[in-house]
N, CA, C and O of each residue as an XYZ file, in Angstrom:
344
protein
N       0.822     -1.196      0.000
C       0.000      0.000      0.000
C       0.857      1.248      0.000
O       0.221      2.281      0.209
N       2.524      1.418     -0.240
C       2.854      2.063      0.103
C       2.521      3.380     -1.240
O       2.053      4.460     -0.880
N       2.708      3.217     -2.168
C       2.422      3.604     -3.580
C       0.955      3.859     -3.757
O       0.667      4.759     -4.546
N       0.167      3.346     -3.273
C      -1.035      3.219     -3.455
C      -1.641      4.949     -4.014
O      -2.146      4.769     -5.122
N      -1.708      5.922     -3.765
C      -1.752      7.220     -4.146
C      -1.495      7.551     -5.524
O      -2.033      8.363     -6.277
N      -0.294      6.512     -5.723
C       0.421      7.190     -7.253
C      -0.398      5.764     -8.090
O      -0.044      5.636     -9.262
N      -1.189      4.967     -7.698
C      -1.146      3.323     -8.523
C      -1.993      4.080     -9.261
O      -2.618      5.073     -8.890
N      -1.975      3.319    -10.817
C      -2.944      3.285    -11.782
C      -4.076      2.484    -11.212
O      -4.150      1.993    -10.086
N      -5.311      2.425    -12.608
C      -6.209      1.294    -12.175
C      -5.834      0.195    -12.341
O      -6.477     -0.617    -11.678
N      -5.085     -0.206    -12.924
C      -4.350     -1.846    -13.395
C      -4.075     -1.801    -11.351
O      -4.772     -2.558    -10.677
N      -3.573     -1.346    -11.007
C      -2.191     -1.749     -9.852
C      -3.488     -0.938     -8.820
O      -3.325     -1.543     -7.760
N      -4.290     -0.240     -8.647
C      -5.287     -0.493     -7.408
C      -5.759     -1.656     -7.303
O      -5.862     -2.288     -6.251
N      -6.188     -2.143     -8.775
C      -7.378     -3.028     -8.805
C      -6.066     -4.480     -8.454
O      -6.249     -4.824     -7.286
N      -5.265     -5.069     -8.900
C      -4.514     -5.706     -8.582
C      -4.028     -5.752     -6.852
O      -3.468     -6.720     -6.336
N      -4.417     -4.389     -6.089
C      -3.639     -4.990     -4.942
C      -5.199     -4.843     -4.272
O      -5.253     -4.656     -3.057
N      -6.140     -4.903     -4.845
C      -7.373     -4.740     -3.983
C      -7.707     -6.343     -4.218
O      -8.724     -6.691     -3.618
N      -7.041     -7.403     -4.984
C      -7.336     -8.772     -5.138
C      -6.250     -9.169     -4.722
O      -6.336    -10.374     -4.956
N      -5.021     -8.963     -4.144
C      -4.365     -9.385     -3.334
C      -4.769     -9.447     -1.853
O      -4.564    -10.362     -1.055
N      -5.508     -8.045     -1.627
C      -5.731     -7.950     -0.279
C      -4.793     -6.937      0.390
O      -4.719     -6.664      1.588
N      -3.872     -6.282     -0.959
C      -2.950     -5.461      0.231
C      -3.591     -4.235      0.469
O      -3.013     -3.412      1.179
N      -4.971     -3.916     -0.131
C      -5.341     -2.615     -0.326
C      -6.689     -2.730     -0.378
O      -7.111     -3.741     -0.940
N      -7.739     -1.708      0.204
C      -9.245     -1.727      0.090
C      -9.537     -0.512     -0.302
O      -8.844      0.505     -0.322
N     -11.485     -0.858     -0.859
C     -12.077      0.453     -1.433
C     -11.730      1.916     -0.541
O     -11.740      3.094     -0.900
N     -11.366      1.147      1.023
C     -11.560      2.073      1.574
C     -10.211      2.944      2.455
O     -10.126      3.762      3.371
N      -9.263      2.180      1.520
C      -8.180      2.621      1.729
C      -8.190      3.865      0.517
O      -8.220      5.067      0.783
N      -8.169      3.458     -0.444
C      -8.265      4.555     -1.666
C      -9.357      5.244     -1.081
O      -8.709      6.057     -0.421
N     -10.429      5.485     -0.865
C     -10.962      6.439     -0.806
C     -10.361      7.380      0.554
O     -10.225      8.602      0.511
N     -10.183      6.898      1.221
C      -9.620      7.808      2.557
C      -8.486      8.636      1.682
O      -8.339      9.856      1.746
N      -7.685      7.706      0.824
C      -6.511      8.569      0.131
C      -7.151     10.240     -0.767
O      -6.782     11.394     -0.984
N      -7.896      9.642     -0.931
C      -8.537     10.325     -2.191
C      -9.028     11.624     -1.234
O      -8.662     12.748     -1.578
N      -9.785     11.474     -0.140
C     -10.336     12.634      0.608
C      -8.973     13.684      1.384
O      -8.937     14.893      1.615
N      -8.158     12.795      1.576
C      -6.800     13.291      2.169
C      -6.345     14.286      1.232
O      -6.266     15.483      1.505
N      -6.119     13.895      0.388
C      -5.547     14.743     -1.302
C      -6.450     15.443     -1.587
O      -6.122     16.388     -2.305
N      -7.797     15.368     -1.245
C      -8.467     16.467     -1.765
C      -8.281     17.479     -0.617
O      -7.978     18.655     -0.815
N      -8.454     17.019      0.411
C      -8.210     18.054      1.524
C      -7.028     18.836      1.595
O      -7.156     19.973      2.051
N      -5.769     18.411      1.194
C      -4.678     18.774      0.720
C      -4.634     20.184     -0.369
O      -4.381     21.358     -0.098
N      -4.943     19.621     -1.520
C      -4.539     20.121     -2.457
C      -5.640     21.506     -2.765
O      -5.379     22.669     -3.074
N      -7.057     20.750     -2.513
C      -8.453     22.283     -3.555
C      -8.310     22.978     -2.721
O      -8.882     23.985     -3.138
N      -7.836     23.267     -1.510
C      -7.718     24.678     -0.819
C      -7.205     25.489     -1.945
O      -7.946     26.418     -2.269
N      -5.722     25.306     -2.851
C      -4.937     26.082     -3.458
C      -5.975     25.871     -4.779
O      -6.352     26.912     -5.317
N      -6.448     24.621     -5.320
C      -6.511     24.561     -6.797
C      -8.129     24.930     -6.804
O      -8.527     25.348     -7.891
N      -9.087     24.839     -5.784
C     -10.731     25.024     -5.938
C     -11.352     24.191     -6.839
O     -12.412     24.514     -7.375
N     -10.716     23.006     -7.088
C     -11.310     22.185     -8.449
C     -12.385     21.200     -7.971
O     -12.892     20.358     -8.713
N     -12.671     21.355     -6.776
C     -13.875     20.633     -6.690
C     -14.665     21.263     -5.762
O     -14.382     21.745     -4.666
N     -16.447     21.134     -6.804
C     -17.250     21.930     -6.723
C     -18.337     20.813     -5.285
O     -19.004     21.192     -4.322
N     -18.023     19.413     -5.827
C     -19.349     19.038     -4.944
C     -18.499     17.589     -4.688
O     -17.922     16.963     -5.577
N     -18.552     17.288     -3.548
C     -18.291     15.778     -3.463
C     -18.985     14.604     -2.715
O     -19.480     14.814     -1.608
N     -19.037     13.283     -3.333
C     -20.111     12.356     -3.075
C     -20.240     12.405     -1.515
O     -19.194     12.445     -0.867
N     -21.442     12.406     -0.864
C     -22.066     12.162      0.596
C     -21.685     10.813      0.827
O     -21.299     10.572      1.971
N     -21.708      9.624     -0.211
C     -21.797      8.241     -0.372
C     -21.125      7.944     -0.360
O     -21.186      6.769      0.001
N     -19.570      8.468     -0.696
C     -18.371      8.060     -0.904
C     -17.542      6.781      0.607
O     -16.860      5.768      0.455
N     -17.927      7.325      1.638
C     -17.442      6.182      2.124
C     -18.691      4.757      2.654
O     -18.545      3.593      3.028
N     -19.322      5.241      2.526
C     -20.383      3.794      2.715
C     -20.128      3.026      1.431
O     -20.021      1.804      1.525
N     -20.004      3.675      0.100
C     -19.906      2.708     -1.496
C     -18.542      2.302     -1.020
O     -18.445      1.124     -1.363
N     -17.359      2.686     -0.365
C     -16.053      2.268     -0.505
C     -16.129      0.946      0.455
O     -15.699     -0.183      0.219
N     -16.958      1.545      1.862
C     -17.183      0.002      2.876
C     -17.714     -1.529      2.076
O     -17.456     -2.704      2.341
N     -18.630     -0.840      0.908
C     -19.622     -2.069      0.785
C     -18.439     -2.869     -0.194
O     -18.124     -4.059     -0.166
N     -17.877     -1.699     -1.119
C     -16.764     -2.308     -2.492
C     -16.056     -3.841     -1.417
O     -16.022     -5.059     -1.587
N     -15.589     -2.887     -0.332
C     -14.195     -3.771      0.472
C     -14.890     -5.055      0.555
O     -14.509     -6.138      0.109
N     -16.573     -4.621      1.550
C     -17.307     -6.210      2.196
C     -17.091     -6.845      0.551
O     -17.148     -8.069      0.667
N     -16.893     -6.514     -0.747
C     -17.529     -7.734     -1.730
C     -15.802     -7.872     -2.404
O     -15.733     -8.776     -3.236
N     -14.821     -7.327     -2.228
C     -13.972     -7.654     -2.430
C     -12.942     -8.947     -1.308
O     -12.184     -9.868     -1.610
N     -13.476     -8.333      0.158
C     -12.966     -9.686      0.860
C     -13.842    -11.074      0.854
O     -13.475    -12.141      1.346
N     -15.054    -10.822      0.201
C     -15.994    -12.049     -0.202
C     -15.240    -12.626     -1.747
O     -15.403    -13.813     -2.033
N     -14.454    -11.754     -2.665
C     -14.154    -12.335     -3.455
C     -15.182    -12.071     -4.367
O     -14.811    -12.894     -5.205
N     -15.850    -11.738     -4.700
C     -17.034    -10.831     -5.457
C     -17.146     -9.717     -5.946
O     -18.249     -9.478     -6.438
N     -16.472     -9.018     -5.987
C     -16.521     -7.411     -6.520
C     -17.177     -7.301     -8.241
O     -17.001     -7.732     -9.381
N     -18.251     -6.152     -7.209
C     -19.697     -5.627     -8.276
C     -19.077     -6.039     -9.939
O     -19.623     -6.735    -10.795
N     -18.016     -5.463     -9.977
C     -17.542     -4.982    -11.658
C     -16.020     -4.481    -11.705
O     -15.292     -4.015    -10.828
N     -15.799     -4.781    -13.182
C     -14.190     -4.633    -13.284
C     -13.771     -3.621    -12.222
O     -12.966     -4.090    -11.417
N     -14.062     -2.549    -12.050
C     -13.874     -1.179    -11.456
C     -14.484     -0.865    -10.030
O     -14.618      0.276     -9.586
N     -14.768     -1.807     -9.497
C     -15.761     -2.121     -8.065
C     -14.549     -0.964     -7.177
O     -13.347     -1.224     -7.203
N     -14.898     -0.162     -6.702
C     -14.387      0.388     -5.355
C     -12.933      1.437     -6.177
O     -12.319      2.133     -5.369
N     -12.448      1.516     -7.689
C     -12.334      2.210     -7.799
C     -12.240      4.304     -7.510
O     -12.534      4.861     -8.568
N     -11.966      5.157     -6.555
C     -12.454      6.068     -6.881
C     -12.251      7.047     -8.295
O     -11.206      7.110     -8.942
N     -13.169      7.581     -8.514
C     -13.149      8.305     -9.989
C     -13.695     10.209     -9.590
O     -14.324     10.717     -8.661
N     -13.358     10.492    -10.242
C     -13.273     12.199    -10.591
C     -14.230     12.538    -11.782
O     -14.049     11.805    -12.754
N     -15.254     13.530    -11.932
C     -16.179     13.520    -12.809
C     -15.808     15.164    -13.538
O     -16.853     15.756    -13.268
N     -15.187     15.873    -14.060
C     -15.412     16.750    -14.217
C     -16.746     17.368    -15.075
O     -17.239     17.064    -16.161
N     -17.046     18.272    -14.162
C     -18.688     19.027    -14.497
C     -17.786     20.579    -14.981
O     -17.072     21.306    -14.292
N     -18.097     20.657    -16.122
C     -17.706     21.693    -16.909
C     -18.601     22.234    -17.031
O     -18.335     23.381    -17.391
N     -20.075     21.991    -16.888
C     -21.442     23.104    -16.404
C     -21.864     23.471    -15.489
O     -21.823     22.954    -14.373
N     -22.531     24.810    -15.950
C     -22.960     25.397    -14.442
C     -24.600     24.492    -13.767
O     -25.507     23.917    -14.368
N     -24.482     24.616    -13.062
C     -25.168     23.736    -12.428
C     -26.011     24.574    -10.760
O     -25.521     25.464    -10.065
N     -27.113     23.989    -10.611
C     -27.783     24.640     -9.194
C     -27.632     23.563     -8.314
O     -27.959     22.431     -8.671
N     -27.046     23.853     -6.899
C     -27.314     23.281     -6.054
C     -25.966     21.846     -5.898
O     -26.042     21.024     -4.985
């Protein structure tokens, strides 16, 4: 897990079927770095409420050996290039 920050999706998804790494390790990463960094950059406008309950459930179906879909517990970045309410 030490890399885990810099891994592609090949090498999350690979150490999340080893076991060295969970949905909910990446996502904690992911909130850390955001907390980090959009103070200076403001690049994010809204972020998921869901984000760590979807990362708990990814982990429960990845230590079952089950994960939803190729990309199960993945986190992803959406850029919204429109203006938008609310």
């Amino acid at each position: 897990m030490d890399d885990l920050e810099h891994a592609d999706v090949t090498a999350l998804l690979a150490q999340f079927a080893a076991g060295m790494a969970t949905p909910n390790d990446a996502a904690a990463l992911v909130l850390d770095r955001i907390a980090r960094i959009d103070p200076k950059l403001n690049a994010y406008s809204t972020l998921s409420q869901t984000l760590l309950a979807e990362a708990q459930a990814a982990t429960d179906r990845w230590a079952r050996g089950m994960p939803q879909g190729p990309l199960d517990g993945v986190p992803i970045v959406v850029k919204d290039n429109l203006v938008s309410r609310g």
